[in-house]
C-alpha positions as CSV (number, residue, x, y, z in Angstrom):
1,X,108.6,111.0,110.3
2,X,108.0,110.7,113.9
3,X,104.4,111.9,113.7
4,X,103.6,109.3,110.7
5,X,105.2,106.7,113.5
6,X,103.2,107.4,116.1
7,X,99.9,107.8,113.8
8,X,101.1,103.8,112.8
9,X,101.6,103.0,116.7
10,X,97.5,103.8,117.8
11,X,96.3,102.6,114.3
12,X,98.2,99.1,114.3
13,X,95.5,97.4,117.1
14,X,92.7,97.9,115.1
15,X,93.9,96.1,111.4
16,X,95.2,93.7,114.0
17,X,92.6,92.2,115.2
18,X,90.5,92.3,111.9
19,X,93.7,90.1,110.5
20,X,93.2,88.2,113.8
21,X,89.7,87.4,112.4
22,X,90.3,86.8,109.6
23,X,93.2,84.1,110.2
24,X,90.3,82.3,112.7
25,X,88.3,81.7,109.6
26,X,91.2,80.4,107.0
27,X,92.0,78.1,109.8
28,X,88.6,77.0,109.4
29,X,88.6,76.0,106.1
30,X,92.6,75.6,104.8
31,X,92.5,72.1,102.7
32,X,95.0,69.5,104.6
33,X,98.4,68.6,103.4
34,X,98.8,66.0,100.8
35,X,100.8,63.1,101.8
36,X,103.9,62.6,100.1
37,X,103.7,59.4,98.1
38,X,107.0,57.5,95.9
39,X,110.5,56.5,96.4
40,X,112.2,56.6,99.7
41,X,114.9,59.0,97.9
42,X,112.3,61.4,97.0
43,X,110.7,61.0,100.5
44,X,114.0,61.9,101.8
45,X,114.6,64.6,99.4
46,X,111.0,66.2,100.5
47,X,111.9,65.7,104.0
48,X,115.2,67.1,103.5
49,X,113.5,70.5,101.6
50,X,111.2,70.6,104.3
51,X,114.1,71.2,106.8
52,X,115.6,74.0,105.0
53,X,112.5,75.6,103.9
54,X,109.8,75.8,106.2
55,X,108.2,78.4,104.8
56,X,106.8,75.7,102.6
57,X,103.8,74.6,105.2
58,X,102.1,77.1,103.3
59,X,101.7,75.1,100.2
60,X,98.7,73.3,101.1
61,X,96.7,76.6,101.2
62,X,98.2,78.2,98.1
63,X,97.0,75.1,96.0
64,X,93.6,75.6,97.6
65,X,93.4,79.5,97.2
66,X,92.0,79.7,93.7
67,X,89.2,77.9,95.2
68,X,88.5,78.5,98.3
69,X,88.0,82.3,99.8
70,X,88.6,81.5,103.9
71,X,91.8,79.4,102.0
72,X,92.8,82.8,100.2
73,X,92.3,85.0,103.4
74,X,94.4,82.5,105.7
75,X,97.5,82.8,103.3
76,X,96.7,86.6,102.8
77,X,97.2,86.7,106.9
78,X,100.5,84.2,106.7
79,X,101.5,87.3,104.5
80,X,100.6,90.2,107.0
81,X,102.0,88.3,109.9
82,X,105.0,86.8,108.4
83,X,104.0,83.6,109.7
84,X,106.0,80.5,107.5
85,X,106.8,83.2,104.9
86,X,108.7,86.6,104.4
87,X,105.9,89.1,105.7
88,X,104.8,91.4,102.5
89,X,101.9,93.6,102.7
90,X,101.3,94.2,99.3
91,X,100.9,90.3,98.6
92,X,98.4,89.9,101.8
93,X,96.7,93.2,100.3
94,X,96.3,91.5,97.0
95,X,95.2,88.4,98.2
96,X,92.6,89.6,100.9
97,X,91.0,91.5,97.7
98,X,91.1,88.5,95.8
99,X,89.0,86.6,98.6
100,X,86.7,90.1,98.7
101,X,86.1,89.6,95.3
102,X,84.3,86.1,95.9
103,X,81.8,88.0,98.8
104,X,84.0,87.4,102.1
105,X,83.2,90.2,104.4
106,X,86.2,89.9,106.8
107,X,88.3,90.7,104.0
108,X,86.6,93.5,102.6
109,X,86.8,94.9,105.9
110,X,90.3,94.2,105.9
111,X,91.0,95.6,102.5
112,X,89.4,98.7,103.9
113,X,91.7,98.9,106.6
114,X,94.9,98.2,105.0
115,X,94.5,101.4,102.6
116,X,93.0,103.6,105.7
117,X,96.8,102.8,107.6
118,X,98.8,102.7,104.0
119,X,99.7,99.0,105.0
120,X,100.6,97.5,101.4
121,X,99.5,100.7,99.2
122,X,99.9,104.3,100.4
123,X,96.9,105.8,102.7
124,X,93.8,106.3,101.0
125,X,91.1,107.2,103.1
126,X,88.7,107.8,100.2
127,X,89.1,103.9,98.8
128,X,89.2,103.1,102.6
129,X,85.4,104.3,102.7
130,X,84.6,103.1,99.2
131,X,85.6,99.2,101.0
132,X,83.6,99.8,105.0
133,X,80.5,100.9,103.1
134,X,80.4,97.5,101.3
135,X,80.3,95.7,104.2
136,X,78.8,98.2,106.5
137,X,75.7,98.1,103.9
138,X,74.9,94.5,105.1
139,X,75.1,95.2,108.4
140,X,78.7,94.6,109.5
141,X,79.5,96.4,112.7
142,X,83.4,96.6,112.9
143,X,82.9,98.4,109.4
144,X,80.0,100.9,110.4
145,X,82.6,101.5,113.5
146,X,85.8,102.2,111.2
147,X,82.7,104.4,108.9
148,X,82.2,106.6,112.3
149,X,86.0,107.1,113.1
150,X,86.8,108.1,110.0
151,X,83.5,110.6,110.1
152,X,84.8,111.6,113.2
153,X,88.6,112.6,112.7
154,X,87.7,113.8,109.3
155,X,89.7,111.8,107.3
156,X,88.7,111.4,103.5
157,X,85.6,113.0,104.1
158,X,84.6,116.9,105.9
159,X,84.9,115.9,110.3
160,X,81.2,115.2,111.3
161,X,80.8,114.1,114.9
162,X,77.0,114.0,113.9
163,X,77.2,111.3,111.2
164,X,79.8,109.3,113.3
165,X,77.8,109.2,116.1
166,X,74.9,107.7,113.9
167,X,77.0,105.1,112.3
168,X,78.4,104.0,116.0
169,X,75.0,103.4,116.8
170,X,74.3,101.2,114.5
171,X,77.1,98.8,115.3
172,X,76.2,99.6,119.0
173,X,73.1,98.5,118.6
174,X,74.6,95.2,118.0
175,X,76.3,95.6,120.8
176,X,79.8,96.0,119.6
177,X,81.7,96.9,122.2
178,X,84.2,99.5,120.3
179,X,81.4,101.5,119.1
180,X,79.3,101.7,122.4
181,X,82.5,103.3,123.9
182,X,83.0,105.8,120.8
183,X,79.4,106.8,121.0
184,X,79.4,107.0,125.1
185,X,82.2,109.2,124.6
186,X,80.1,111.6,122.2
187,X,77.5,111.5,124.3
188,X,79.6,112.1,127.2
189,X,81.1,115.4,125.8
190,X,77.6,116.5,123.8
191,X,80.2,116.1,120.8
192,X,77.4,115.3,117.7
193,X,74.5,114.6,120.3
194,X,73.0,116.0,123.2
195,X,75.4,115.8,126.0
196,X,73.6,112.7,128.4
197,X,75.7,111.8,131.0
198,X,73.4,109.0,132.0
199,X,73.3,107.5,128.6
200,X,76.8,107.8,128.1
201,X,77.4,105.5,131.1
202,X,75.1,103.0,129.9
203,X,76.8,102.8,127.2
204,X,80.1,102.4,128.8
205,X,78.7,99.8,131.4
206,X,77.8,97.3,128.1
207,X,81.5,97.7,127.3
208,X,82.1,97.3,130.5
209,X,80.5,93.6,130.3
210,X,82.5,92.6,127.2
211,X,86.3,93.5,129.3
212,X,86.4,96.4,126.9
213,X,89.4,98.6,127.3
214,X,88.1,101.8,126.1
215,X,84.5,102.1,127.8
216,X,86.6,100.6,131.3
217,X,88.9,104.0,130.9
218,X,85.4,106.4,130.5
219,X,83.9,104.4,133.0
220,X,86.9,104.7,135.5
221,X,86.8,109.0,134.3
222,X,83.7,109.3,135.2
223,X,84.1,108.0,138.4
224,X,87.3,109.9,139.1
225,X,85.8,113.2,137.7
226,X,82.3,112.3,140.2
227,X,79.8,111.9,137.4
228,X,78.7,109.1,138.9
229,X,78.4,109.5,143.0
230,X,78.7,112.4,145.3
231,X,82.3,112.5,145.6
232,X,84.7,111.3,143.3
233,X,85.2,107.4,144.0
234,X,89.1,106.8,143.5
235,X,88.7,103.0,144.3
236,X,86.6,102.1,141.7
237,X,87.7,104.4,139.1
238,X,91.2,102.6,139.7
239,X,89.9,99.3,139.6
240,X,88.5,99.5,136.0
241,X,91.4,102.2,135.0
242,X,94.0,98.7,135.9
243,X,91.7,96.8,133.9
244,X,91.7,99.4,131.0
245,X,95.4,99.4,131.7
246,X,96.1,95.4,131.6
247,X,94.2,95.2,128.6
248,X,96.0,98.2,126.2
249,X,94.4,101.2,127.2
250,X,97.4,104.0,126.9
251,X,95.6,106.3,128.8
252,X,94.8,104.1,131.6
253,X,98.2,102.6,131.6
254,X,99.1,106.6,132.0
255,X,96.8,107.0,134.9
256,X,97.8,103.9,136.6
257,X,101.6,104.5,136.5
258,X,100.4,108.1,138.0
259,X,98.0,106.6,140.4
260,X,101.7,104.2,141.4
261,X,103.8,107.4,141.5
262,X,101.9,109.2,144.0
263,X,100.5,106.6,146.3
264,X,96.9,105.2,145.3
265,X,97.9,102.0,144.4
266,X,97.9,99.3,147.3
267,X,101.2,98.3,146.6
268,X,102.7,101.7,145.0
269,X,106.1,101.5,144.1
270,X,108.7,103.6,141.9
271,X,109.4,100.9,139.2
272,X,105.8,100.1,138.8
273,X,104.9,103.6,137.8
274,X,107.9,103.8,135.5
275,X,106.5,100.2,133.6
276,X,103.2,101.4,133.5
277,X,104.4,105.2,131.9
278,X,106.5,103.2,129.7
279,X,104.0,100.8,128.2
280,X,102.0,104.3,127.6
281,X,104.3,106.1,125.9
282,X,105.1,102.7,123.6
283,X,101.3,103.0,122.9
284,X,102.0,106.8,121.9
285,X,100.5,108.5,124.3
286,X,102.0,112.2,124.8
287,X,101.3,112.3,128.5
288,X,103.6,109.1,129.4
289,X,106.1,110.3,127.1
290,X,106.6,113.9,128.7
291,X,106.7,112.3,132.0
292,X,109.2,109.7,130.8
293,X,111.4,113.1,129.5
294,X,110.9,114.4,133.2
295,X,112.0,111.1,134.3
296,X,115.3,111.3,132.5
297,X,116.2,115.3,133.3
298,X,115.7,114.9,136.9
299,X,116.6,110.8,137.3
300,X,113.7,110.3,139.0
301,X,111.6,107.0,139.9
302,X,114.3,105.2,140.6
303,X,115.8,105.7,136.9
304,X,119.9,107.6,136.2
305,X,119.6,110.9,134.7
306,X,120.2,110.1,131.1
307,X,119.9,113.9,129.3
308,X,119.5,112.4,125.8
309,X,116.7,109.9,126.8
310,X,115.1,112.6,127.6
311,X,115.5,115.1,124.4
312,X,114.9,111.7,122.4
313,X,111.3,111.3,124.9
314,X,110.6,115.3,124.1
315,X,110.7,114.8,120.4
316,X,108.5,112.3,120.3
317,X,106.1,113.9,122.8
318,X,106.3,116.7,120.7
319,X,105.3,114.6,117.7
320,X,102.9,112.6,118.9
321,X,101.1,115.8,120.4
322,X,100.5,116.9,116.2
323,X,99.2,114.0,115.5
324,X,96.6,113.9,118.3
325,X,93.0,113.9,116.9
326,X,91.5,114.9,120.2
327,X,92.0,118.1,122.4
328,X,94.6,117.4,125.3
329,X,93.4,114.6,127.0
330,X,92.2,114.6,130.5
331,X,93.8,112.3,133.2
332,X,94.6,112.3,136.8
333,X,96.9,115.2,136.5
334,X,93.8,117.8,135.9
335,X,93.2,119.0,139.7
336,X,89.4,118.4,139.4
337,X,90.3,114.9,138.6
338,X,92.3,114.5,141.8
339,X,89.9,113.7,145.0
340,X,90.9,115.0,148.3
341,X,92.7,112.2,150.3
């Protein structure tokens, strides 16, 4: 149970923000409210129900649904979100494949998602495929993204670093940002292509440009690890590393909180490094969570010995360590990460 939790707690973000989308575009085109037209009792009886029921400012869109596909993808979001109604994701599941059904690509994509993280139905990775490739066939790049992840952990189909990294350059090569980090980092590691650091950080600078969380983080490695310059350049791999960090990265936020711990921050202080190992380890990253267990044993940074904080912090570093699709990650712990002060 605790690895299926931390699987849902790096997966969330990414059907997140593909709901996000999709809520932009039934915005666009929900029908308005009727106005309320009669006696003054049954003006007061509406406004009364009104009070009592608010999930009821979803009306307007549920008599527009059958029509309209943005109408049918802005109440399948109310349902995901829970926004004016009880949240139920089989209901936005079934909605956002009724809109699908009429040709609207955000849902598809969405649909896609929803079976690939068992949101609303239980994880399918094959159907999850099945729903990308319809809208990575015309040219979508978030779907030939979620097409290259799922080549590239091997999930519904045999792990082929080769075939994700050609999918992740077509949706770079509409420069979406997620993919330009995901095939930097092949190229990076020579994981599926030829190893080209040069390329790699080409591709990470575009990401760079779009405030990109992930191609910040293998910019700011790079850096850190002297890829780029002579001698490894601490300043500016911490300067994108607190960017990565501010805008989600878990790894970052890891690095930073580290970075605060032992003294590289201009303002480096105790709590700060507990926050920032915290916000990690909420992201699920095994690295923060370990620390936080150290934390605990030895009532460190500030914080009171707590012993069962810190079994409860081992268990789920121990979990989230199974479900890890990568080798151990790299960070400022490594010694040939560390410059010499």
């Amino acid at each position: 149970m605790e690895a299926k939790r931390v699987k849902q707690m790096k997966r969330i973000p990414f059907v997140a923000l593909l709901v996000m989308g999709v809520a932009a575009l039934g915005t666009a085109g929900a029908a308005p409210a009727s106005t309320a037209k009669g006696k003054p009792a049954k003006a007061a009886a509406a406004k009364k129900t009104e009070r009592q029921e608010p999930e009821k400012a979803a009306e307007p869109v549920r008599e527009a649904a059958p029509q309209s596909p943005v109408a049918i993808n802005s109440m399948a979001t109310m349902y995901y979100k829970g926004q004016g109604v009880k949240q139920d994701y089989a209901k936005a599941l079934y909605l956002y494949k009724k809109a699908a059904a009429q040709g609207h690509m955000a849902s598809v994509i969405t649909v896609g998602a929803m079976y690939e993280y068992g949101q609303g139905t239980r994880a399918d990775y094959a159907v999850a495929m099945q729903w990308y490739q319809k809208a990575a066939d015309q040219g979508y790049a978030s779907a030939q993204k979620a097409i290259g992840d799922l080549y590239r952990l091997g999930h519904g189909v045999a792990r082929n670093e080769a075939t994700a990294a050609q999918w992740y350059k077509k949706a770079a090569d509409q420069n979406f940002a997620e993919a330009q980090c995901q095939l930097g980092y092949l190229t990076l590691r020579g994981r599926g292509v030829p190893a080209d650091p040069l390329k790699a950080r080409a591709l990470f600078e575009e990401g760079v440009q779009q405030n990109n969380a992930c191609s910040q983080h293998y910019l700011a490695f790079m850096y850190m690890s002297g890829m780029i310059t002579a001698l490894p350049d601490t300043k500016r791999a911490l300067e994108l590393d607190k960017l990565a960090a501010g805008n989600g990265n878990a790894e970052a936020q890891y690095n930073i909180g580290k970075a605060n711990e032992i003294g590289w921050m201009e303002y480096s202080t105790d709590r700060e490094a507990f926050s920032w190992y915290e916000h990690s380890a909420s992201r699920g990253y095994p690295l923060a969570m370990e620390r936080l267990a150290e934390v605990y044993e030895k009532g460190q940074l500030k914080q009171a010995e707590d012993p069962e904080k810190a079994a409860l912090w081992r268990e789920r570093a121990k979990a989230a360590w199974a479900a890890w699709p990568e080798p151990r990650p790299a960070s400022m712990d490594g010694v040939r990460f560390m410059p010499q002060k």
